[in-house]
N, C-alpha and C positions, 0 to 999 in steps of 0.2 A: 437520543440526541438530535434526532430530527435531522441527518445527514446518511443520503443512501452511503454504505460501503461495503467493498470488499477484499475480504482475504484474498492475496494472490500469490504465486509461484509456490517456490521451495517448502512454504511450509504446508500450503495444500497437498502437494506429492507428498509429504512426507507423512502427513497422516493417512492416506491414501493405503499408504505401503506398510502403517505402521510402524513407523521411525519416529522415535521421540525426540522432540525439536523444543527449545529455547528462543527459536526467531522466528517474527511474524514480519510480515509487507502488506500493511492495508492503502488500497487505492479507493479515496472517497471521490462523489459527487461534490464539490467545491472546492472549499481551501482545506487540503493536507495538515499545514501547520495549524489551521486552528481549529482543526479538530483531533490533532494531540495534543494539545491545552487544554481541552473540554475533556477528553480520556485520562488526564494527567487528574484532574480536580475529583476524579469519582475514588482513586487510588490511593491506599495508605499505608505509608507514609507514602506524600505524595512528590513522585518522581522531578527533577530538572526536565524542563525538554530544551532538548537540541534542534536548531532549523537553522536549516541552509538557503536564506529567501533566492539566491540565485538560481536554485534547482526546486523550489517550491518546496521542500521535504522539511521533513520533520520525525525526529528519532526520542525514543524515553527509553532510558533503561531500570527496571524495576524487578526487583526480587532478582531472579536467574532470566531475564528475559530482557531481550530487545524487541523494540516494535518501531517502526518506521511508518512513514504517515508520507503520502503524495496524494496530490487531486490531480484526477483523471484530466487530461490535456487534448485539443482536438488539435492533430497535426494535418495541413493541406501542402500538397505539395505541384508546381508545374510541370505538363509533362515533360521539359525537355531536361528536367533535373532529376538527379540518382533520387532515388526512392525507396524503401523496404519495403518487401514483399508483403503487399496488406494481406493476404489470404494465409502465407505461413504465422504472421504475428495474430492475427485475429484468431487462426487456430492454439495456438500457444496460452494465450488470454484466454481463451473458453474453457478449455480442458484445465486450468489450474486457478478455479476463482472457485471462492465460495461466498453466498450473500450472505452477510452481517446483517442480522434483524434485529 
């Protein structure tokens, strides 16, 4: 579909560990929602999708499965405002992605 993505969190561990899971979280290189519109069109019968344009997301649910859709977002932040820890979250996001080829 010509859009880097990747699997991330819960269902990363959970194949990891060997827990059988029904929910995916894909975090793509652009627009989230439309590229579960593009994953909706490959799919039969082919699913509604659901988006959230206020939070860029995008959700299909098909067969026993959910899958959720966001594009990667670059947050900056000044220093004299609260911030999250980049080094724990950056940690977090590495150990639970997998590249969608």
């Amino acid at each position: 579909m010509g859009t880097p993505a990747y699997l991330i969190g819960g269902f990363v561990r959970d194949k990891l560990i060997g827990r059988p899971t029904k929910d995916a979280d894909i975090v793509c290189v652009g627009d989230g929602i439309s590229l579960a519109h593009k994953v909706a069109d490959t799919l039969h019968p082919r699913p509604n999708v659901s988006y959230f344009k206020n939070f860029g997301t995008a959700q299909i649910k098909w067969s026993d499965w959910e899958i959720e859709f966001v594009g990667a977002r670059r947050e900056s932040y000044r220093d004299h405002t609260r911030k999250p820890d980049v080094n724990q979250a950056r940690w977090k996001m590495t150990s639970c992605a997998a590249i969608l080829l």
